[in-house]
C-alpha positions as CSV (number, residue, x, y, z in Angstrom):
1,X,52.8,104.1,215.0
2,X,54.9,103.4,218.1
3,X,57.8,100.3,218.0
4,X,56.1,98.6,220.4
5,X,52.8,98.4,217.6
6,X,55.1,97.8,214.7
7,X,56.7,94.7,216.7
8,X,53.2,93.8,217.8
9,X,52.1,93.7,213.8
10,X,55.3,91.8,212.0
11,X,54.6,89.3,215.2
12,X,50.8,88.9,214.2
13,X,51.4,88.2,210.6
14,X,54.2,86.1,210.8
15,X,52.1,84.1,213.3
16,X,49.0,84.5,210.8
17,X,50.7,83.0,207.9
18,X,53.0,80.4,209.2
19,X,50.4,78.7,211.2
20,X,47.7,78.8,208.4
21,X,48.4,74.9,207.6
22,X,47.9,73.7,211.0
23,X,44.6,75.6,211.7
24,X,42.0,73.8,211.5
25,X,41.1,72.8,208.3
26,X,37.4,71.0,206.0
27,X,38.1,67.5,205.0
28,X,39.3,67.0,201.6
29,X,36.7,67.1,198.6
30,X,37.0,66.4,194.9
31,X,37.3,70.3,192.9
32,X,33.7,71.3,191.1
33,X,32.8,70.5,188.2
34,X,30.3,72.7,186.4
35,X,28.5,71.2,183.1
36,X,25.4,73.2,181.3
37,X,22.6,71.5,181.3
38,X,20.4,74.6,180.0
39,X,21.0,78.1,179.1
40,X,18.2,80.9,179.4
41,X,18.0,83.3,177.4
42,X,16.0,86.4,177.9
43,X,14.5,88.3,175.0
44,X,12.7,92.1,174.8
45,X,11.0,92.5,171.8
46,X,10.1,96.0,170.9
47,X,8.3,98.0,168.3
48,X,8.5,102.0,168.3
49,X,9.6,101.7,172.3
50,X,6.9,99.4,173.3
51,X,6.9,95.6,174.6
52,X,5.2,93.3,171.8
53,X,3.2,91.7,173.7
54,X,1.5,88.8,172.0
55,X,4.0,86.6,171.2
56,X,4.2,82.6,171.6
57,X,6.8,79.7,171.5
58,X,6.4,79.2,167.5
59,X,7.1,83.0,167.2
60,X,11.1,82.3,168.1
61,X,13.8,80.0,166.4
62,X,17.4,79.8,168.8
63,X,20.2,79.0,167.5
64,X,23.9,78.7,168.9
65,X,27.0,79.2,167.0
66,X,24.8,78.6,164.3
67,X,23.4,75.4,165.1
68,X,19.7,75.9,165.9
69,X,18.6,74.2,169.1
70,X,14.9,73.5,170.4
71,X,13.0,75.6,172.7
72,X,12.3,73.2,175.9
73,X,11.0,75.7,177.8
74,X,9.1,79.5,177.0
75,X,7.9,82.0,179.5
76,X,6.3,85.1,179.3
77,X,7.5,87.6,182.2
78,X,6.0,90.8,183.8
79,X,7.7,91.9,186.7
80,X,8.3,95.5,188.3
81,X,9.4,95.8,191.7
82,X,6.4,97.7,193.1
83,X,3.3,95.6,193.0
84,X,1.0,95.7,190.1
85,X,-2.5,96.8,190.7
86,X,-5.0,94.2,190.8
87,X,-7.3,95.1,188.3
88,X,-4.3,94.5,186.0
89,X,-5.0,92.1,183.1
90,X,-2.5,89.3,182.8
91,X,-0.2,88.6,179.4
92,X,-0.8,85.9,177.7
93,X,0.9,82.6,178.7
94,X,2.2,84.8,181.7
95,X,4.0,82.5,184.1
96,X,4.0,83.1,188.0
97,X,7.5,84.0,189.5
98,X,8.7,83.3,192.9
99,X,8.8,86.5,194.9
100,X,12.0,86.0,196.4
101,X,13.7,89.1,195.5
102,X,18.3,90.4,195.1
103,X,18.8,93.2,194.6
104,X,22.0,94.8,193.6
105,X,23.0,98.6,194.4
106,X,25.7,99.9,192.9
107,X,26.7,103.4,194.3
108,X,29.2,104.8,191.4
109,X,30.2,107.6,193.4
110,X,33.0,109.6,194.4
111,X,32.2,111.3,197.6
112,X,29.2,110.7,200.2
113,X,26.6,113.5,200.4
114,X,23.0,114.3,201.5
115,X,21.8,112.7,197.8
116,X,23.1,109.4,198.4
117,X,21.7,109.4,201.8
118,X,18.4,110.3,200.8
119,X,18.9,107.5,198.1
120,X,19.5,104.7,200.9
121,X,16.1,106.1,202.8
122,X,14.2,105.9,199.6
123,X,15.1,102.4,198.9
124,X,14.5,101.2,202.6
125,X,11.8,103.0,203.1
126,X,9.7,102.4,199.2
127,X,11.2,99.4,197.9
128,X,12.5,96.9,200.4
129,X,10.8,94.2,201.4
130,X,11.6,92.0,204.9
131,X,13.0,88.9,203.5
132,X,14.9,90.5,200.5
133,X,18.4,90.1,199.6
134,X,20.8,93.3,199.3
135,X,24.0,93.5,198.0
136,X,26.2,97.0,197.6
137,X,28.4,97.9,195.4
138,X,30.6,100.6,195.4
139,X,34.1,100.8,193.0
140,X,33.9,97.3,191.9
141,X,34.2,96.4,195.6
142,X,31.2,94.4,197.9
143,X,30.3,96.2,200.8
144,X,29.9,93.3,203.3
145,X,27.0,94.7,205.7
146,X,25.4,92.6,208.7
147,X,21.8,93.0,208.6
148,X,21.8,93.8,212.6
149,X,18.3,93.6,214.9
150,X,16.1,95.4,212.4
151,X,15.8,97.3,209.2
152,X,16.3,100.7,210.4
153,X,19.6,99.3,211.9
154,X,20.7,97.8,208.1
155,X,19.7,101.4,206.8
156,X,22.2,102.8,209.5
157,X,25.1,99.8,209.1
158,X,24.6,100.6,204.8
159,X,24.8,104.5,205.2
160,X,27.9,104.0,208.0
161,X,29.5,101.8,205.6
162,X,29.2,103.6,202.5
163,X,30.4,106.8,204.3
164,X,33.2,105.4,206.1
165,X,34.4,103.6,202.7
166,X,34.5,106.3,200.9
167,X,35.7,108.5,203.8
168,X,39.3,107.2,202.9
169,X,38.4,105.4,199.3
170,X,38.3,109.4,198.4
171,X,41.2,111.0,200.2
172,X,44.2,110.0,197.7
173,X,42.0,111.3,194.7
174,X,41.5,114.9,196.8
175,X,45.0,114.7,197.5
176,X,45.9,114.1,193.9
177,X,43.0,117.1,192.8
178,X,45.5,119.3,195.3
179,X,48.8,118.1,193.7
180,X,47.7,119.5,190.3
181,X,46.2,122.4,191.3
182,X,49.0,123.1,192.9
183,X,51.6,122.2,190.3
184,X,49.1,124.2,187.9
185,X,49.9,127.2,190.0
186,X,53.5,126.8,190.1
187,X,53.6,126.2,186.6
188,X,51.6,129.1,185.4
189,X,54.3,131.3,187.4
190,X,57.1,129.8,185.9
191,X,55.7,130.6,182.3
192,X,55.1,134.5,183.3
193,X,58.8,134.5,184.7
194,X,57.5,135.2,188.4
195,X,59.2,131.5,189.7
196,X,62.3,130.2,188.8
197,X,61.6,126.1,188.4
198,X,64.3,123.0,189.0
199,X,64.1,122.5,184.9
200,X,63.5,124.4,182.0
201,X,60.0,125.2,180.4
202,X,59.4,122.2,178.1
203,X,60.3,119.2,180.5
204,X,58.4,121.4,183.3
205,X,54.9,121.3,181.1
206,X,55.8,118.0,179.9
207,X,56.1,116.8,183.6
208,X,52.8,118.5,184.3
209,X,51.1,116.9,181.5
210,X,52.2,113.3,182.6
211,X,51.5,114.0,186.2
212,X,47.8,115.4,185.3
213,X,47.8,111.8,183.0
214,X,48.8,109.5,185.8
215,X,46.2,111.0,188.1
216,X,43.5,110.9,186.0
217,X,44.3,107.4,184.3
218,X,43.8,106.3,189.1
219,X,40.4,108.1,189.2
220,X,38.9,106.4,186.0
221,X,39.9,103.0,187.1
222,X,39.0,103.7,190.3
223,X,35.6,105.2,189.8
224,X,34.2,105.1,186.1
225,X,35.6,102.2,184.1
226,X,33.3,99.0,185.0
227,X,36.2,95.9,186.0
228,X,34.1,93.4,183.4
229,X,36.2,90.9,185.6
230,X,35.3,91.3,189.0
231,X,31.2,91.3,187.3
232,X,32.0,88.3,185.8
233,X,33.2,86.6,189.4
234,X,30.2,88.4,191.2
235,X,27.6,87.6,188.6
236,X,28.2,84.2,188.3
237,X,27.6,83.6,192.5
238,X,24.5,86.1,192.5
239,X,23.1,83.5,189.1
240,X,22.4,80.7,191.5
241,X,20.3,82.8,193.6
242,X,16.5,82.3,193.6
243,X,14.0,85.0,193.0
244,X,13.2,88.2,190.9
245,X,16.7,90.2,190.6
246,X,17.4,93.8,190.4
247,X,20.0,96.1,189.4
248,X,19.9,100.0,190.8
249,X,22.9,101.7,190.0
250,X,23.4,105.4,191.4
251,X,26.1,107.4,189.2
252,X,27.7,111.0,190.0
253,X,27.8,112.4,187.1
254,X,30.9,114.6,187.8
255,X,34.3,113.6,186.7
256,X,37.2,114.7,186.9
257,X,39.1,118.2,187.3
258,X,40.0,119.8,183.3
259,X,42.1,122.6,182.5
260,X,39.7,124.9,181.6
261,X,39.6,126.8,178.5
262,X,41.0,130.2,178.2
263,X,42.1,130.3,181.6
264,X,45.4,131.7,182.6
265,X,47.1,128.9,182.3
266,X,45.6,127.5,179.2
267,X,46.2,131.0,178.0
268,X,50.0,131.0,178.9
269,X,50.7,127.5,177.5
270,X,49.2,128.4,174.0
271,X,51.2,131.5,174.4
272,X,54.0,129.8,174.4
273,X,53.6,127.4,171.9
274,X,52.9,129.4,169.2
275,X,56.2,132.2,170.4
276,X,59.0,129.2,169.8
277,X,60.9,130.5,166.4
278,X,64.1,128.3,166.8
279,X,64.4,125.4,165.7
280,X,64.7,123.3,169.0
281,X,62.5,125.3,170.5
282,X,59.8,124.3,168.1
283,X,60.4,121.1,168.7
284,X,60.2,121.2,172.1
285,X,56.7,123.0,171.9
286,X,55.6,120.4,169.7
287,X,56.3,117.8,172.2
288,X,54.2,119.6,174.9
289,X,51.4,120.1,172.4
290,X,51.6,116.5,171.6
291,X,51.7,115.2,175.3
292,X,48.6,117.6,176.3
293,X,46.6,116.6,173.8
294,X,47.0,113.0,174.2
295,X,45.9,113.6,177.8
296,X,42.7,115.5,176.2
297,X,42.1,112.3,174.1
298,X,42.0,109.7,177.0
299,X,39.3,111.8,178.3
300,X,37.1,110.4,175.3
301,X,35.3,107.2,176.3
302,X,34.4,106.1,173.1
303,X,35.1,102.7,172.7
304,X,36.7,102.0,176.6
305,X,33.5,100.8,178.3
306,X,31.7,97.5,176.4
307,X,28.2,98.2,177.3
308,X,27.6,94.7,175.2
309,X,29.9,92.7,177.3
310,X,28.3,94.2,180.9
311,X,24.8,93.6,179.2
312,X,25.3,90.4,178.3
313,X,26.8,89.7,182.4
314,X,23.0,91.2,183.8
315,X,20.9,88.9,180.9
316,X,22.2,86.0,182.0
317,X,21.5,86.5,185.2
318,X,18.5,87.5,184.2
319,X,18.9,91.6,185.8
320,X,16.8,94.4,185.2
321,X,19.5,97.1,186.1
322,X,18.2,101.0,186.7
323,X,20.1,103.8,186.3
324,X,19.8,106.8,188.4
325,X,22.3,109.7,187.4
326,X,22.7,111.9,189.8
327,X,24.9,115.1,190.4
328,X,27.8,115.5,192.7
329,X,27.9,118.8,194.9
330,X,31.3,118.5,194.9
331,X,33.2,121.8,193.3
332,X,37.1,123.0,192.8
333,X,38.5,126.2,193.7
334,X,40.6,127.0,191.0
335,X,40.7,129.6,188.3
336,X,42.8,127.3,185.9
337,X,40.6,123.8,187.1
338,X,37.2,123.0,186.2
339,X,34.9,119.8,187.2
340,X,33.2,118.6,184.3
341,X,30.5,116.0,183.7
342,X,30.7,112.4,182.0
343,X,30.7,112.3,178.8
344,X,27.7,112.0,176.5
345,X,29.8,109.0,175.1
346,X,30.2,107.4,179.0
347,X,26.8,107.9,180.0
348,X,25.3,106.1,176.6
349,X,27.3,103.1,177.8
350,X,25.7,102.6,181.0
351,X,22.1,104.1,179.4
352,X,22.6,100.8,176.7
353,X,23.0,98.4,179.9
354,X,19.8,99.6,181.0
355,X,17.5,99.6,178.1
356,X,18.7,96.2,177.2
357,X,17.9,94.3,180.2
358,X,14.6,96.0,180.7
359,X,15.4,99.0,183.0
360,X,14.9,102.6,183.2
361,X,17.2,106.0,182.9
362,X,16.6,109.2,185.2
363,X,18.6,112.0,185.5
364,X,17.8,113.4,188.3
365,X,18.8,114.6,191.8
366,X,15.6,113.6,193.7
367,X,16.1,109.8,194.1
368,X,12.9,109.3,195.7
369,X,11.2,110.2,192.4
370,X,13.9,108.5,190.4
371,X,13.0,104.9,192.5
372,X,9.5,105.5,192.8
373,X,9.8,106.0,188.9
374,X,11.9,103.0,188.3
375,X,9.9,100.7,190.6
376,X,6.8,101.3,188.7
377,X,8.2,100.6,185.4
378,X,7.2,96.7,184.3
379,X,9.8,94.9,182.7
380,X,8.0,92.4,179.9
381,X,10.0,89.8,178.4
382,X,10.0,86.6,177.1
383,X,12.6,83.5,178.8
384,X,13.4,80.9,176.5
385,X,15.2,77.5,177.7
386,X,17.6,75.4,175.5
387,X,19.3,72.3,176.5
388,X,22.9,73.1,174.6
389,X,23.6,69.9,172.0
390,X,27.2,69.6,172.4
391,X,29.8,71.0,174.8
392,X,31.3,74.6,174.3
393,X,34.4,73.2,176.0
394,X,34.9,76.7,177.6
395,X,34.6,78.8,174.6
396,X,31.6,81.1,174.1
397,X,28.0,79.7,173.1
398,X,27.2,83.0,170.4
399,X,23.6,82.8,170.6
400,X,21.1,84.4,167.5
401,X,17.2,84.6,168.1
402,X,14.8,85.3,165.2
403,X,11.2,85.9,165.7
404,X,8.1,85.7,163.2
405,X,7.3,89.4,163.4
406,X,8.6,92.7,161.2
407,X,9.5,96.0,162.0
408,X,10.5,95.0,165.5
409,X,13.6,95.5,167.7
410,X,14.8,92.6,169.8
411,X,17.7,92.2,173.2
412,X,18.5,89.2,174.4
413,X,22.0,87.6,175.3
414,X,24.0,86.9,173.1
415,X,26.7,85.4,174.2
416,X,26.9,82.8,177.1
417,X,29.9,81.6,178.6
418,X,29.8,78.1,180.7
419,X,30.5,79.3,184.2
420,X,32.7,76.4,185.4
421,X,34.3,76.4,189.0
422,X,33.5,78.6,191.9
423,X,36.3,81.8,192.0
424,X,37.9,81.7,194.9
425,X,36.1,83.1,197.9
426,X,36.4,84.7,201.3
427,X,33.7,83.6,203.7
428,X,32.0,83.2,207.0
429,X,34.1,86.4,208.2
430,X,33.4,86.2,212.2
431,X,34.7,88.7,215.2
432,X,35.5,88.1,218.7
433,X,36.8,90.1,220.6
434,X,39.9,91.3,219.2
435,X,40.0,88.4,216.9
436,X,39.0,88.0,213.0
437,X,38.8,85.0,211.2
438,X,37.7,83.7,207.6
439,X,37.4,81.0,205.5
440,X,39.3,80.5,202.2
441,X,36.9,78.5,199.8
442,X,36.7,77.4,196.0
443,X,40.4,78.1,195.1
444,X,41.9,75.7,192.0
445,X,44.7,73.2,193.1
446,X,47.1,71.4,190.8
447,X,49.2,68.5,191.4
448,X,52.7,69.0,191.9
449,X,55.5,65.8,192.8
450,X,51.9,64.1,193.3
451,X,50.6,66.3,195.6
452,X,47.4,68.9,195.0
453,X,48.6,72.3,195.9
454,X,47.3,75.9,195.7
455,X,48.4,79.6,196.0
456,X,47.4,82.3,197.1
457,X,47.8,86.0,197.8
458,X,45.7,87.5,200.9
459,X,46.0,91.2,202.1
460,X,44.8,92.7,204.9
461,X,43.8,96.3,204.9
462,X,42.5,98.0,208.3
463,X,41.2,101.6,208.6
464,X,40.2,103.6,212.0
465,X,37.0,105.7,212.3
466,X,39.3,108.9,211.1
467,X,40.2,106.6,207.9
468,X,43.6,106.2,208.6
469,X,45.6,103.0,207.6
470,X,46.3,101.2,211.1
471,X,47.5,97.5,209.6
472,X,48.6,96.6,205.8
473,X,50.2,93.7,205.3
474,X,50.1,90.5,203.0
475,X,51.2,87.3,202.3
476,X,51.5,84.4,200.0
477,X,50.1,80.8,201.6
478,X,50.6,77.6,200.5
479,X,47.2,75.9,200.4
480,X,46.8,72.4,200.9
481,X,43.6,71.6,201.7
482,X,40.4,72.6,200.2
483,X,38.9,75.2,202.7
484,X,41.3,77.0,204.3
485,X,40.7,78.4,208.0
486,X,42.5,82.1,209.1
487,X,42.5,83.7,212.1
488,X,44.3,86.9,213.5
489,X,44.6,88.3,216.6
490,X,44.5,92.6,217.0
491,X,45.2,92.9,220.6
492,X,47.7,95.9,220.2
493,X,44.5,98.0,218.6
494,X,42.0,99.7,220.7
495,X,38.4,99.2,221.1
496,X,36.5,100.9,218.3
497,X,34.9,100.8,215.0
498,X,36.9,99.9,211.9
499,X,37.0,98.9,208.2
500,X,38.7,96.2,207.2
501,X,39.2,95.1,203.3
502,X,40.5,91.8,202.8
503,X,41.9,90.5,199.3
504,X,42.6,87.0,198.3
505,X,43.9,86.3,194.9
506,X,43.8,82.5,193.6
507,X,47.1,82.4,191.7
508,X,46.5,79.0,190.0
509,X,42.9,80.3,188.6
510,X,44.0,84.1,188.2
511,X,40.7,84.9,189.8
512,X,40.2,86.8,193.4
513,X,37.5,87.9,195.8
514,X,37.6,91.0,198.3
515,X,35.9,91.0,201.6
516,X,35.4,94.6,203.2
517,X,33.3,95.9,205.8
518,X,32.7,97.7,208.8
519,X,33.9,96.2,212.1
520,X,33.9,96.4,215.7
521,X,37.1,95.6,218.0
């Protein structure tokens, strides 16, 4: 970057965030207040695998925190995304449902290839409907995409974004795979005396060991372990929406470069281990057997993802989420470094968030089978309606639902949390020109020497069509007002395509919401 653009950026932001209070700004309305009125509860009753179908109102007893409450409403629900054939008997006591249709794709990947691609096609061109909602996901992160003139133009604005995203999303994890691979080398020459390292044996394998741990603690944050907080935030806006809603998540199922076994390096560290006679010595080896195989134990998932927790986010939104697990293409080149899959352990997680809200499991690399499959599956539950008797005062309603039958299995949701106020927001994100702007909305104020006052964090992240960083910067504002109005000039950037993440984090309500999205300058 030249002076003249690093002048040109300190200028912009110190304009963008001292002017922020005089920009124009909503008039002043009281904070929302969110009170239950009625919690649904959706239940699948199964016996051997199989929807009971035949079951009524007087079948079910509800009951919350113990307390059992009366069924006000009861319906019995089909739905499956393609359309049913018409010579298909209807359930008893089977409700209509409004059309309108959300649906929700989450794209759990690591890197963009010909697989995810095809998966976007098979969706546009099989499943979506004119009129239907989409939102992507892709690392805990909403892809913003404009719908443009037509639906082969959303198919191409989805596919650039998703690409681009994960064009730079990717590139510190590749540079981190390098780092160890490359440190792997150098190590493995230091332990067969062809490299003379800056420290000793031990606190060069220990260093190794915590490197590899750092790394790989980044990648499953970044793209295996579900944030149950950001699907809290995002659940709770996509809840008021009207319609049928749909969950299809699309997982790689590759994760993360392991030493592999019996490999020269694994080879030479065991070798050395078990040669330390002195004293010291063996205590130094026990300290580097202790530090690589508390790296190997992290890479167990058992008990790190709460399947029950994510469920109980899509059943009360009422979700049917489908899993597609798909293979990466992606390999290393390494005779000491292996790729290996998720774990049995991970993959049961995200299979239990499926089953319970109604939804299918492939594993397969042919996504157009995989939706075709998933879209004909029918989802048959039951929806009942209970007015709460008393206020859970922000704590959790633990709901219980018996039913008059044996021998069967039941899901439902079992905990329900009152959603109370709006998380703070970043919307109707507009470009001019050269020129951005966005609205802060729903952040929590408190009074301070009598006056309502918020806070919060916003950082802007811009990326150029060869995904490097071009502008970073954040600040802190002072919010006084309920909405508040940004705008921010990028003169000193030329014309082009970019991707720009914004992040706002309500300090008062310890809550935040990211926009990012392709862009054009």
């Amino acid at each position: 970057m030249t002076r003249k653009i690093v002048l040109s950026t300190v200028f912009v932001m110190a304009f963008l965030f001292l002017a922020v209070p005089a920009l124009s700004i909503a008039q002043e309305r009281p904070q929302e207040e969110v009170t239950v009125t009625a919690v649904e509860v959706p239940v699948r009753v199964l016996l051997k695998g199989e929807a009971v179908r035949d079951l009524t109102q007087e079948d079910f007893e509800v009951y919350e925190n113990g307390v059992k409450q009366e069924i006000r409403h009861f319906e019995v629900i089909s739905r499956r995304i393609a359309a049913p054939a018409a010579a298909e008997p209807a359930a008893p006591g089977l409700k209509s449902r409004d059309q309108k249709r959300l649906f929700l794709l989450l794209f759990n990947i690591f890197d963009y290839d010909d697989s995810v691609g095809e998966a976007v096609d098979s969706f546009f061109n099989d499943i979506f409907r004119q009129g239907d909602q989409i939102v992507v996901l892709t690392e805990d992160r909403v892809l913003n995409i404009e719908p443009g003139k037509g639906v082969e133009d959303l198919v191409s604005r989805v596919k650039d974004s998703l690409r681009r995203f994960k064009g730079f999303s990717t590139a510190i994890a590749v540079k981190n795979f390098r780092e160890i691979s490359y440190e792997a080398e150098r190590l493995l020459n230091q332990l067969r005396g062809l490299e003379t390292g800056r420290m000793s044996l031990a606190p060069a394998m220990i260093r190794f060991f915590e490197n590899y741990q750092r790394i790989w603690d980044e990648y499953r944050r970044q793209f295996l372990e579900p944030d149950v907080d950001f699907y809290q935030a995002l659940i709770k806006r996509l809840k008021t929406v009207e319609g049928e809603k749909w969950a299809i998540a699309f997982q790689q199922r590759d994760m993360f470069p392991m030493i592999r076994k019996a490999s020269r390096l694994d080879n030479e560290i065991r070798g050395w281990v078990d040669s330390q006679v002195d004293p010291q010595q063996q205590v130094d080896a026990r300290m580097v057997q202790a530090r690589q195989q508390e790296l190997q134990r992290t890479f167990d998932f058992s008990g790190r993802i709460n399947p029950a927790a994510l469920s109980d986010l899509f059943l009360a939104a009422d979700f049917t989420y489908h899993l597609i697990l798909m293979k990466s293409s992606r390999t290393v080149f390494s005779q000491d470094l292996e790729l290996k899959e998720v774990g049995q352990d991970y993959e049961e997680s995200l299979t239990r968030i499926s089953r319970s809200t109604g939804g299918s499991v492939a594993f397969s690399n042919r996504p157009v089978e995989a939706l075709r499959e998933a879209a004909a599956l029918e989802d048959f539950h039951y929806l009942l309606v209970y007015s709460p008797r008393e206020t859970a005062g922000g704590k959790k309603r633990e709901i219980e639902v018996k039913v008059n039958r044996t021998g069967v299995d039941m899901v439902y949701l079992r905990n329900y949390l009152e959603a109370g106020p709006r998380p703070v927001a970043v919307e109707d994100f507009m470009v001019s020109g050269k020129a951005i702007s966005f609205t802060l909305r729903h952040y929590q104020m408190t009074r301070i020497n009598n006056q309502r006052r918020g806070l919060a964090d916003v950082k802007i992240t811009i990326f150029d069509e060869a995904s490097a960083k071009v502008f970073d910067e954040g600040k802190s504002l002072e919010l006084v007002k309920d909405e508040t109005h940004v705008s921010l000039n990028f003169d000193w950037l030329k014309p082009g395509a970019y991707f720009i993440i914004i992040q706002a984090i309500d300090r008062v309500a310890n809550q935040s919401d990211v926009y990012s999205g392709m862009i054009k300058l």
